[in-house]
C-alpha positions in Angstrom: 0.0 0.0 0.0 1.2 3.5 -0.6 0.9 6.1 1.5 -0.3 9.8 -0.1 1.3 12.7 0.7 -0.9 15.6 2.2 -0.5 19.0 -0.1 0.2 21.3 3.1 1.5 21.0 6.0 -0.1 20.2 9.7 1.0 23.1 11.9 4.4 21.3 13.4 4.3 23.9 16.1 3.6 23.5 20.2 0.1 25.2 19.4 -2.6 26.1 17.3 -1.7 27.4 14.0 -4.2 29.8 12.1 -4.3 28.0 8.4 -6.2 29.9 5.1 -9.2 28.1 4.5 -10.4 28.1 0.4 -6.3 26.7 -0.1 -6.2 23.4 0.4 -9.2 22.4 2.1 -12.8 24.2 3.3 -14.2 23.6 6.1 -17.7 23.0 7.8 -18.6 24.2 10.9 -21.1 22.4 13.0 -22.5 22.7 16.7 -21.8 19.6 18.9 -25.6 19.0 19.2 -25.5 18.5 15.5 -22.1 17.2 14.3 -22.5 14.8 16.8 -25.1 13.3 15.6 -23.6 13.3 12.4 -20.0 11.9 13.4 -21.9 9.2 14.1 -23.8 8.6 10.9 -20.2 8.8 9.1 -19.2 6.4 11.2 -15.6 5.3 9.4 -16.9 7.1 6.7 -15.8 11.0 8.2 -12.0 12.3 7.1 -10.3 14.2 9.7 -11.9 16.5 12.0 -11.3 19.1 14.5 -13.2 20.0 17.9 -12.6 23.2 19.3 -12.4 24.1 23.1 -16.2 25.1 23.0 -17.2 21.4 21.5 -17.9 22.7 18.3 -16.7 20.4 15.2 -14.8 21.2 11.8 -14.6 19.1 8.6 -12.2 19.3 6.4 -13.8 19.1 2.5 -12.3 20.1 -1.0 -12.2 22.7 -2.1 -15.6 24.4 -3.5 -17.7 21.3 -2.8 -19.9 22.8 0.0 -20.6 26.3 -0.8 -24.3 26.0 -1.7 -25.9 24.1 1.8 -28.3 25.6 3.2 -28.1 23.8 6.8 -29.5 25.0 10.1 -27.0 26.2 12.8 -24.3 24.6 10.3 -21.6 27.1 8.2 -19.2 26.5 5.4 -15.8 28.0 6.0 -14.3 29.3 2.5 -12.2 31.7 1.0 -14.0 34.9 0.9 -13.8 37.1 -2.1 -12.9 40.0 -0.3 -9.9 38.4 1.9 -8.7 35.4 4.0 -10.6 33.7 6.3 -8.7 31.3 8.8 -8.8 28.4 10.9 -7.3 27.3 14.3 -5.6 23.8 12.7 -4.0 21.5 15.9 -0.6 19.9 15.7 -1.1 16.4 14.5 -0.4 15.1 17.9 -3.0 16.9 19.7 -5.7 14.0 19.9 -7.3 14.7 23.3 -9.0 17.9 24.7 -9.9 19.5 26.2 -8.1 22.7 24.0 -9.0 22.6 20.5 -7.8 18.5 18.9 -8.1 16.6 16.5 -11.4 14.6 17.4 -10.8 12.2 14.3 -7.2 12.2 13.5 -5.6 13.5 10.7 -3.2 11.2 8.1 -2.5 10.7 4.8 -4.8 8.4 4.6 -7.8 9.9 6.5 -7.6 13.5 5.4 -10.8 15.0 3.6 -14.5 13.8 4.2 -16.7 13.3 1.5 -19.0 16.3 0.7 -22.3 14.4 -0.4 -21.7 11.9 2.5 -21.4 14.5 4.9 -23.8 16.9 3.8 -26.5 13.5 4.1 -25.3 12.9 7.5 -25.6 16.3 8.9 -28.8 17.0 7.0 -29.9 13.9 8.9 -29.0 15.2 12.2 -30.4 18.5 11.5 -34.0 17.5 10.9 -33.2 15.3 14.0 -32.3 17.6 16.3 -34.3 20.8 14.8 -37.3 19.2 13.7 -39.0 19.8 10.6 -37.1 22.8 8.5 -39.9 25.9 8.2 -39.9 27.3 4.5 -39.0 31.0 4.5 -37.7 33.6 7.1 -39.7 33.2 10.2 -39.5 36.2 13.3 -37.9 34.6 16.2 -40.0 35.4 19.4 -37.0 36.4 21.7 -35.1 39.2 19.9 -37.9 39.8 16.9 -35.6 39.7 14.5 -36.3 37.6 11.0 -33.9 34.5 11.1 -33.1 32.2 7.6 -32.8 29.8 10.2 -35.9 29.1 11.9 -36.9 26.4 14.5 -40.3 25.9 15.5 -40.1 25.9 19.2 -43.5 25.5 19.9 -47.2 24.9 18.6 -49.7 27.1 20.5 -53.7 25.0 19.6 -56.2 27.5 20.0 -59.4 26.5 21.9 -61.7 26.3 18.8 -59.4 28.2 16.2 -56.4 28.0 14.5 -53.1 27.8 16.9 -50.2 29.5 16.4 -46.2 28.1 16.0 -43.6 29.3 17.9 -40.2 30.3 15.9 -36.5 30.7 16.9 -33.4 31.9 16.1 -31.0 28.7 16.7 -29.3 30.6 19.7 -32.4 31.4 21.1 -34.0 28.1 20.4 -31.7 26.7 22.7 -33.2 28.8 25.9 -37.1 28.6 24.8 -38.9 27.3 27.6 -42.7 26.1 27.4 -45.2 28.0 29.9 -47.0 24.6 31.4 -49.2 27.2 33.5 -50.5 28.8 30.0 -50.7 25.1 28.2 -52.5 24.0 31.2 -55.1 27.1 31.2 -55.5 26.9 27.7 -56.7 23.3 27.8 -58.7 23.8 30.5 -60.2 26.7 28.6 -60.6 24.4 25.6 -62.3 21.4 27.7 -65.2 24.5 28.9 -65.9 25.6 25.9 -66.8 22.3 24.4 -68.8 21.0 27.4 -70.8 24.4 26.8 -71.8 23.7 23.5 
C-alpha cells in the first residue's frame, strides 16, 4: 500500500496554528448537538476533524464542494472574495482535549470527508435535532428579529381556532422554555368551551 502525501503541512508547532481556509481544504462548521449526531452517521466514513475548546466540530472538505448548503445552525468556512478567512488547525499530535484536537485524526490516509456523504449525514441530524425545516424567514420570538434559520419551538392549539407556531433563532431556540401554567389554562379553557356547547 502506498501512503499519499498531504499537499500542506499540519501546523508542526507547540500550538494552534491559524491555516487559510479556500487553499487546500474548506471547512464545515457544525454545533456539537448536531455534528454529533452526524459523526456518528459517518461512522468510518468521516476524514479528519477538529473539535474546538467550546465542543464545536470542523470538517475538512475540498475545495468548493460545500458552498451551496443551506443547513440549520451549520456554516461553510471558505475563502472569501474580499480576503482570508482562517482556521485554528491542531498539531497532528494533539488527539485529546480539552483545547481545540483533532477529534478524528488527521493522516494521509484519513484527510478530507466526502462532501455528499457528509452533507446526508448532517442533513440527517439537523432534521433530527431541529425538527422539521420551516420554509421561508420566520421572526424569532425572543429578539424579533427575521432568522433564515428558523426552529419551530413550539405549537400554540387555540381553543376552537387556529393555533399559532412558535419560531426561533437557533441561539435562542436553545433557551425557549414552554409556559406549562398557560398550556395548562389553555386546555382547561378548551375542555369548557366544548362542554358548553
Amino acid at each position: 500500500m502506498t501512503t499519499r502525501t498531504l499537499p500542506w503541512e499540519p501546523p508542526i508547532t507547540e500550538d494552534v496554528e491559524a491555516l487559510p481556509i479556500g487553499k487546500w481544504w474548506d471547512a464545515v462548521k457544525a454545533p456539537s448537538n448536531i455534528a454529533e449526531r452526524a459523526l456518528e452517521t459517518l461512522g468510518d466514513k468521516t476524514g479528519a476533524v477538529i473539535q474546538d475548546e467550546h465542543g464545536t466540530l470542523y470538517w475538512l472538505v475540498a475545495v468548493g464542494t460545500a458552498t451551496s448548503w443551506q443547513l440549520r445552525q451549520v456554516r461553510v468556512l471558505t475563502e472569501p472574495t474580499d480576503g482570508n478567512t482562517y482556521l485554528g488547525v491542531p498539531p497532528v499530535s494533539w488527539t485529546e482535549g480539552p483545547e481545540t484536537h483533532w477529534r478524528v485524526p488527521l493522516t494521509a490516509n484519513h484527510y478530507l470527508t466526502d462532501a455528499g456523504k457528509l452533507w446526508g449525514a448532517l442533513a440527517e441530524a439537523d432534521r433530527a435535532v431541529l425538527g422539521p425545516a420551516p420554509q421561508g424567514r420566520q421572526t424569532c420570538y425572543r429578539c424579533e428579529l427575521p432568522t433564515d434559520e428558523p426552529v419551530i419551538v413550539d405549537v400554540q392549539h387555540g381553543g376552537s381556532g387556529a393555533g399559532r407556531t412558535i419560531y426561533a433563532c437557533p441561539p435562542h431556540a436553545r433557551i425557549y422554555q414552554r409556559d406549562p401554567v398557560a398550556e395548562a389554562a389553555a386546555r382547561r379553557g378548551a375542555l369548557e368551551r366544548g362542554r358548553a356547547r
